[in-house]
C-alpha positions as CSV (number, residue, x, y, z in Angstrom):
1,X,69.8,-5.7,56.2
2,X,73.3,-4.6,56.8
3,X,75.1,-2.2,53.3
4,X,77.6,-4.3,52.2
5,X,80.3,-2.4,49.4
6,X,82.7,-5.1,48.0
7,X,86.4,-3.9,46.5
8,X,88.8,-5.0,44.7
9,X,91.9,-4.3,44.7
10,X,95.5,-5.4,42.6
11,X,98.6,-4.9,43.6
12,X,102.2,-5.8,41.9
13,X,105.1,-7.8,42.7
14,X,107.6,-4.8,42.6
15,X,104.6,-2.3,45.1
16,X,104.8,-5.3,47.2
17,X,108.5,-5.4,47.5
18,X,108.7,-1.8,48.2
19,X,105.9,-2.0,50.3
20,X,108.0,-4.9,52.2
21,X,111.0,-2.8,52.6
22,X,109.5,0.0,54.0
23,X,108.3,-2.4,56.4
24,X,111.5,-2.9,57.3
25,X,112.3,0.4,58.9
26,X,108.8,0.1,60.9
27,X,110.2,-3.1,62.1
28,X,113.0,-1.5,63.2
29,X,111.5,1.3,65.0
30,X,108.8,-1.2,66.8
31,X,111.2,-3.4,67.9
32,X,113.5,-0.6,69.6
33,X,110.6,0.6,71.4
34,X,108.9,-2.7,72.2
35,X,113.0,-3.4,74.0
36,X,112.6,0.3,75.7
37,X,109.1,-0.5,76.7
38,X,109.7,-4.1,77.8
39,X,112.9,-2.4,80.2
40,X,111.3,0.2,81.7
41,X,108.0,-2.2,82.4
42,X,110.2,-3.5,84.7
43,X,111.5,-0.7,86.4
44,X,108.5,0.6,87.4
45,X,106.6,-2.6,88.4
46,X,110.0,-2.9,91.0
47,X,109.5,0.9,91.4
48,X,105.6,0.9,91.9
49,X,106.1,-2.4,94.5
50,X,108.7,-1.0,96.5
51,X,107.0,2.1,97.2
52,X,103.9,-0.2,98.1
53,X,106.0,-1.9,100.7
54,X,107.3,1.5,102.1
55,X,103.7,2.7,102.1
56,X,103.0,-0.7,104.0
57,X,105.2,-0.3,106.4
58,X,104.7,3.8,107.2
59,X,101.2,3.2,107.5
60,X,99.1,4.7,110.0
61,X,96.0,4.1,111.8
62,X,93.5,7.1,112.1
63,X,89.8,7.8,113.4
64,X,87.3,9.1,110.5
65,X,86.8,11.9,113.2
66,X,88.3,13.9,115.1
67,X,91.1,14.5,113.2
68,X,94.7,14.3,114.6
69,X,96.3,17.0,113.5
70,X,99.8,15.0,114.7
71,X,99.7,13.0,111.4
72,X,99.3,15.4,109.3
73,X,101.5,15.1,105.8
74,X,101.1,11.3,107.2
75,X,100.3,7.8,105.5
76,X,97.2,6.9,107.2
77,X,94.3,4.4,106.7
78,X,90.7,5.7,107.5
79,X,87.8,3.8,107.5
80,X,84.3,5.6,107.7
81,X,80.8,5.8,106.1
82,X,80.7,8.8,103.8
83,X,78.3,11.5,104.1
84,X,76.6,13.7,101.7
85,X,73.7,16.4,102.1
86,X,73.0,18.2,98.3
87,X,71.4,15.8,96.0
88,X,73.5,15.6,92.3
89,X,72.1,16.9,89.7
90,X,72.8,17.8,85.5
91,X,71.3,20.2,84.5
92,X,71.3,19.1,80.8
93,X,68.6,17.0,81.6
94,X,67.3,18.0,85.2
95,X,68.2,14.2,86.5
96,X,69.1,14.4,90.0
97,X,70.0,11.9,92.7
98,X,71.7,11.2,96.0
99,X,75.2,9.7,95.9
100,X,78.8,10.5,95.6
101,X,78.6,10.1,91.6
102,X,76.3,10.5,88.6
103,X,77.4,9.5,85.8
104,X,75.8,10.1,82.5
105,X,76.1,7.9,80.0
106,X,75.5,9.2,75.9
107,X,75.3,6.9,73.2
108,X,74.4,7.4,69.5
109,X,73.0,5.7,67.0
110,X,74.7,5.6,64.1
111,X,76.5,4.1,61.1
112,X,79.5,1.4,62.0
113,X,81.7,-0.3,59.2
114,X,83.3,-3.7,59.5
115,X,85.9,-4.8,56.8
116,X,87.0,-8.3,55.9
117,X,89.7,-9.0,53.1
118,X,90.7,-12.1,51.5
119,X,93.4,-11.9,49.3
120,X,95.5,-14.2,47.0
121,X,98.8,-14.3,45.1
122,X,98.9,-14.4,41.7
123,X,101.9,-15.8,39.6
124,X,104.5,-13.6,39.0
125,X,104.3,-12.2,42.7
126,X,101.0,-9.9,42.0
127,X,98.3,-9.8,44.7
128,X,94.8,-9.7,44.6
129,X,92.7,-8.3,47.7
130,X,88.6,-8.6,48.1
131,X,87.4,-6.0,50.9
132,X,84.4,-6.8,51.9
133,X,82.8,-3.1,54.0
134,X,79.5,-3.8,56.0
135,X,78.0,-0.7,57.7
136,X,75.7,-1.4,60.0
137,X,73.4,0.8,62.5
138,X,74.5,0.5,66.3
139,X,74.3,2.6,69.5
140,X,77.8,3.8,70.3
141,X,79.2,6.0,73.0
142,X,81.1,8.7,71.3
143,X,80.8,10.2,67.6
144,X,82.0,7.0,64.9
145,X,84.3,9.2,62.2
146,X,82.5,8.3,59.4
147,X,84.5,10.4,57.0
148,X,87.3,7.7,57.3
149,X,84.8,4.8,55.9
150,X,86.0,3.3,52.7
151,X,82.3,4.6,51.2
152,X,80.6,7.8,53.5
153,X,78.9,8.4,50.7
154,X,75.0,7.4,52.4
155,X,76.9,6.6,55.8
156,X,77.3,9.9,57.2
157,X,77.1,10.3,61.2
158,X,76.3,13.3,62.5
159,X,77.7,15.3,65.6
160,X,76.4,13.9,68.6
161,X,74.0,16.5,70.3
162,X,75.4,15.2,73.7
163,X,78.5,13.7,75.5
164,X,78.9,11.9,78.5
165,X,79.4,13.8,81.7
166,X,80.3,12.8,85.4
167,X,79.2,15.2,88.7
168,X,80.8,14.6,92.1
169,X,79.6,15.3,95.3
170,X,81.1,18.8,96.7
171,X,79.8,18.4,100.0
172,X,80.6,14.7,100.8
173,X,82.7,14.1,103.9
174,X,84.2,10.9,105.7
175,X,84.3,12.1,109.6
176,X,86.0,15.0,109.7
177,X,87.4,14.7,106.6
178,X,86.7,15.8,103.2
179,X,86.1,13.9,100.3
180,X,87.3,15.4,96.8
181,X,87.1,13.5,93.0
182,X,90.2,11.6,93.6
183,X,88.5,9.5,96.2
184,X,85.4,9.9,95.1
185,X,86.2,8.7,91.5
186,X,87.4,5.2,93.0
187,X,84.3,4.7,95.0
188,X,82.6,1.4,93.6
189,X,78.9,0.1,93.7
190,X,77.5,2.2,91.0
191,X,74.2,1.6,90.6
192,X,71.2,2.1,87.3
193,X,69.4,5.4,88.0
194,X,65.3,4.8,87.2
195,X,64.6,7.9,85.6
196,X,60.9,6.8,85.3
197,X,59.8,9.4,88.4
198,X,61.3,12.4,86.9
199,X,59.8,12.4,84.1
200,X,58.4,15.9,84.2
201,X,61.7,17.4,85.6
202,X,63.2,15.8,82.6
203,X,61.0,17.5,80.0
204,X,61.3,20.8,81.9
205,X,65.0,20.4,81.1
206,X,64.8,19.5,77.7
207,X,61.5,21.3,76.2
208,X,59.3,20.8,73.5
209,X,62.4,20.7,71.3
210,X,64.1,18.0,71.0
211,X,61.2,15.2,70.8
212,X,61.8,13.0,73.4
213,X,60.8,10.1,75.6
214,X,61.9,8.7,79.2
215,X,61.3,4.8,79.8
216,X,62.9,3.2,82.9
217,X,66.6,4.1,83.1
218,X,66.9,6.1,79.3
219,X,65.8,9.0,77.9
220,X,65.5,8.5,74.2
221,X,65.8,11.5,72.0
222,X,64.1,11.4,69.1
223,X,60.7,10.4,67.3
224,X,60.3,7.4,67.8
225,X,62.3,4.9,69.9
226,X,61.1,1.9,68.4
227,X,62.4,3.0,65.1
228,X,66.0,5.0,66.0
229,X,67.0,7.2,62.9
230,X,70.5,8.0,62.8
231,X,71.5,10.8,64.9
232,X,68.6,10.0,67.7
233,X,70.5,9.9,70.9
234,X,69.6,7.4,74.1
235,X,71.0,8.9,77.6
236,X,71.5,7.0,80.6
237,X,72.9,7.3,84.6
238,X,74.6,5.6,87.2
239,X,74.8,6.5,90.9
240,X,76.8,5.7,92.9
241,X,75.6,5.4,96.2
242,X,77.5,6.7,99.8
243,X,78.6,4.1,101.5
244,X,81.4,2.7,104.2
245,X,84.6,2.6,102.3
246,X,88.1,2.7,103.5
247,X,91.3,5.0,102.4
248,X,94.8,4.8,102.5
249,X,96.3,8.2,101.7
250,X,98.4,11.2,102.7
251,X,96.8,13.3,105.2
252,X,96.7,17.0,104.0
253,X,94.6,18.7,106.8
254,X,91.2,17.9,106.3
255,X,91.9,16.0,103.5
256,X,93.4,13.4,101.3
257,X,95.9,13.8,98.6
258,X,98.6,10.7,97.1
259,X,101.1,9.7,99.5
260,X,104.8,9.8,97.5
261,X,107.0,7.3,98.6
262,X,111.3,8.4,98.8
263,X,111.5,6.4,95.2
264,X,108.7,8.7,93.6
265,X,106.2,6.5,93.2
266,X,102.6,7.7,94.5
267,X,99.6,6.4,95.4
268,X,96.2,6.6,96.7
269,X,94.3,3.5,97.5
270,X,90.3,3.9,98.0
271,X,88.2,0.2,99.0
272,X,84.6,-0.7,99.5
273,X,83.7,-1.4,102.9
274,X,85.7,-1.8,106.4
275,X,89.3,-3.5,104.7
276,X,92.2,-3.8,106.6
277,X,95.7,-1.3,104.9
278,X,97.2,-4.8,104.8
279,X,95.0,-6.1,102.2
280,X,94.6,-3.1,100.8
281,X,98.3,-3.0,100.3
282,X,97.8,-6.6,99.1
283,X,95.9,-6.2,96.1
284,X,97.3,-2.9,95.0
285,X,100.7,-5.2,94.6
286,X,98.5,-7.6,92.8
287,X,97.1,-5.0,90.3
288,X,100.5,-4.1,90.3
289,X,102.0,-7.8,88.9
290,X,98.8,-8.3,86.6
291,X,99.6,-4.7,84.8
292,X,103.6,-5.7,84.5
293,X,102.4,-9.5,83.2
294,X,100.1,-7.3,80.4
295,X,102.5,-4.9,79.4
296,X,105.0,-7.7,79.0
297,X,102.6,-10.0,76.9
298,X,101.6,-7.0,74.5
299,X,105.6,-6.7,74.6
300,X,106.7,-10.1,73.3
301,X,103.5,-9.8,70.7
302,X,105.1,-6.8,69.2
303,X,108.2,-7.5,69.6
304,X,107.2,-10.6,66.9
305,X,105.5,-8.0,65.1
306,X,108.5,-6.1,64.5
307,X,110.6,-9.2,63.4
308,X,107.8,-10.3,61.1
309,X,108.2,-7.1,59.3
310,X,111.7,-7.3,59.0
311,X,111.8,-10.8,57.5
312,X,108.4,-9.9,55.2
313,X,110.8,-9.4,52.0
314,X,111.7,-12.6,52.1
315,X,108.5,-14.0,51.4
316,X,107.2,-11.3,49.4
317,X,110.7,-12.5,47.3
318,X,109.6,-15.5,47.0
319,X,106.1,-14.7,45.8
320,X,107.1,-14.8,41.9
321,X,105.7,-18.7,42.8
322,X,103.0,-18.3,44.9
323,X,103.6,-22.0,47.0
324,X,107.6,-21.0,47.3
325,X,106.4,-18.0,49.0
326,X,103.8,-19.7,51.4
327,X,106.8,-21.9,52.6
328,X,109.0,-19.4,53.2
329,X,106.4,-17.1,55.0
330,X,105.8,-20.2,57.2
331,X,109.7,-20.3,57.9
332,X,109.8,-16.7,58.8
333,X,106.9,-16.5,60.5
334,X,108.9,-19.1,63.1
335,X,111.7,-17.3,63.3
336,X,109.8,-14.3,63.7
337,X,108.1,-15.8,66.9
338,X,111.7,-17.5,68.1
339,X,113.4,-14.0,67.7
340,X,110.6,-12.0,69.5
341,X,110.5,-14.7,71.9
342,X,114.4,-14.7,72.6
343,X,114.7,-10.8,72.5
344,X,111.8,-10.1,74.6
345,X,112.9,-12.5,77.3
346,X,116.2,-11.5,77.6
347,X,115.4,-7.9,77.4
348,X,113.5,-8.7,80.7
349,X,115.9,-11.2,81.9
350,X,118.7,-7.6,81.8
351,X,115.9,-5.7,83.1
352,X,115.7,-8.3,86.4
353,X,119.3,-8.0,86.5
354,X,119.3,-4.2,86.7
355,X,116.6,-3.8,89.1
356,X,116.5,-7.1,91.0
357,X,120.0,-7.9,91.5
358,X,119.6,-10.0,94.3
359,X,116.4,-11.7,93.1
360,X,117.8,-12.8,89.7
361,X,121.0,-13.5,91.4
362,X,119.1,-16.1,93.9
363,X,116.9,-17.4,90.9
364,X,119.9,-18.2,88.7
365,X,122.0,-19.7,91.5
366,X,118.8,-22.0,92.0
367,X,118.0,-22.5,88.6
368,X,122.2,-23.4,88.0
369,X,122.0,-25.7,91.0
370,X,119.0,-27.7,89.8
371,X,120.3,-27.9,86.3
372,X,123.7,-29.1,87.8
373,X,122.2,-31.8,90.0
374,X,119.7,-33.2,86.7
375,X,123.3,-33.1,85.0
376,X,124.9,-35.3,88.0
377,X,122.1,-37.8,88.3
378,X,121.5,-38.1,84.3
379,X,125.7,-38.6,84.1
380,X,125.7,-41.1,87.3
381,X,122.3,-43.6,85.7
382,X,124.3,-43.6,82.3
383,X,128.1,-44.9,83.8
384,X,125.6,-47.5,85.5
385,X,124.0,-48.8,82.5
386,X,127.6,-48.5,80.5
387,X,128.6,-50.7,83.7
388,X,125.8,-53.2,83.6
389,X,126.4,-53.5,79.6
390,X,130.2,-54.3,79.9
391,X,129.3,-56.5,82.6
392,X,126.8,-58.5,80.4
393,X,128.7,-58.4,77.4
């Protein structure tokens, strides 16, 4: 069963107006940056794309092997099966295994805390917040701070004995060329390592000390690993096997480094398989448009944030009669969204203008021309039906 440590907690009308006030300067502050933010999204997403397009177009076509030294400092596009001789291997735990990638993967188990508060105004503006802190056992990459729980009195984590830990092929080569981390690292089809046949390599690594035990894909380290303490640790891999893939990149001798387009953007593009630079090109715009969509969603969230903390005194005002200030939390909370709403679009809207001249141009000369002509054809029905009612009358 899960700890659970309940608190709580009173605060006054006048902590909560202060409290509110201060917000206001956080507002501030967020929604400057959210408006920076949101602006330069834009200029980089146009920035990013263009220097896609130049890529696109500067694009070169080159055998895996031999190598021509004519395009060297070139964009070109390879496509090859890699190569590798020397197995991987870390040598924390003598796990080896053939590929272009191991990576290790180190969890913990340990203590987690969850919080959940419910909390209710009093009259006269006072507040009363129940926090309810469950701590719970989980396995977790990386060390949980447990000195930042509400209670880490009986909750204390420990250091983890081990971290995660990646090891790259030195020796792997594409043709002629040679492959270093930044290709390597964007290779995909990693694949579970069974760790079940090196069993005794495993314990050579490790010793006597710490207990441990290796089933399947994880080495458990502890006593028992049907009953993890906290602290045991549970280690697994992933390979990543060589395979045909296909690179569009600067040519820098006998190997590959990011191509910089003349607006600054760079960029090295790695695929699975035999793909065309077209479609490669193709879905490196589309990562492209999803990341600028994100950053401007997160954007308009915050930017609603920051106007909800700016109008927070009003309700917290109000709060002297609890139902006044639900109502007027519910009015600010729409004008919170209509303001974050309003700013964030236009901030984007400017941002178009600055960087897409020609594009916001076209879209607003079609956008005026629709609105004209539903404005033409709404006027012309009405003189007809004024018409036909004279005519009646």
């Amino acid at each position: 069963m899960p700890d659970q440590v309940t608190k709580t907690t009173s605060t006054s009308w006048f902590s909560r107006v202060g409290s509110a006030f201060a917000g206001v300067l956080v507002g501030i502050v967020l929604i400057f940056a959210c408006v920076w933010g949101l602006a330069w999204n834009e200029g980089n997403a146009v920035k990013v794309a263009r220097g896609l397009t130049e890529g696109a177009g500067n694009v070169i076509e080159a055998p895996a092997t031999p190598i021509d030294p004519s395009n060297d400092q070139k964009l070109v596009h390879v496509v090859g099966d890699i190569a590798v001789t020397a197995p991987l291997e870390d040598n924390d735990f003598g796990v080896t295994a053939t590929g272009v990638k191991l990576s290790r993967t180190a969890e913990m188990y340990q203590w987690q805390e969850e919080s959940k508060s419910e909390s209710r105004t009093k009259l006269g503006g006072g507040e009363e917040t129940v926090t309810t802190y469950t701590y719970t056992k989980v396995w977790a990459a990386g060390a949980i701070d447990s000195t930042k729980f509400n209670t880490p009195q009986g909750h204390e984590n420990p250091t983890p004995a081990f971290e995660g830990a990646e090891v790259f092929a030195t020796d792997a080569t594409l043709g002629a060329y040679r492959l270093e981390e930044n290709v390597l690292g964007q290779v995909g089809g990693a694949q579970a390592l069974n760790l079940s046949a090196q069993s005794e390599a495993i314990a050579a690594a490790v010793g006597a000390t710490p207990a441990h035990e290796v089933s399947g894909g994880t080495i458990f380290i502890g006593e028992n690993a049907r009953t993890p303490v906290v602290g045991d640790m549970r280690i697994s891999y992933e390979v990543t096997p060589a395979q045909e893939i296909s690179v569009v990149a600067r040519q820098n001798g006998d190997n590959f480094l990011d191509y910089r387009a003349r607006n600054g953007s760079e960029f090295l593009l790695v695929a699975d398989g035999d793909m065309p630079a077209a479609d490669m090109f193709q879905d490196a715009q589309d990562a492209n448009n999803l990341i600028a969509w994100m950053i401007r969603v997160v954007g308009m969230i915050l930017l609603m944030v920051g106007f909800g903390l700016i109008l927070a005194p009003f309700g917290v005002l109000a709060d002297v009669l609890p139902l006044a200030g639900t109502i007027v939390r519910m009015g600010t909370g729409l004008i919170g969204f209509v303001l974050g709403l309003i700013v964030g679009t236009v901030t984007i809207a400017l941002a178009w203008l600055a960087f897409r001249p020609i594009t916001t141009i076209i879209i607003l000369a079609v956008g005026g021309a629709i609105a004209f002509g539903v404005y033409r054809l709404g006027r012309g029905r009405a003189k007809k039906k004024l018409a036909a009612e004279a005519a009646t009358a």
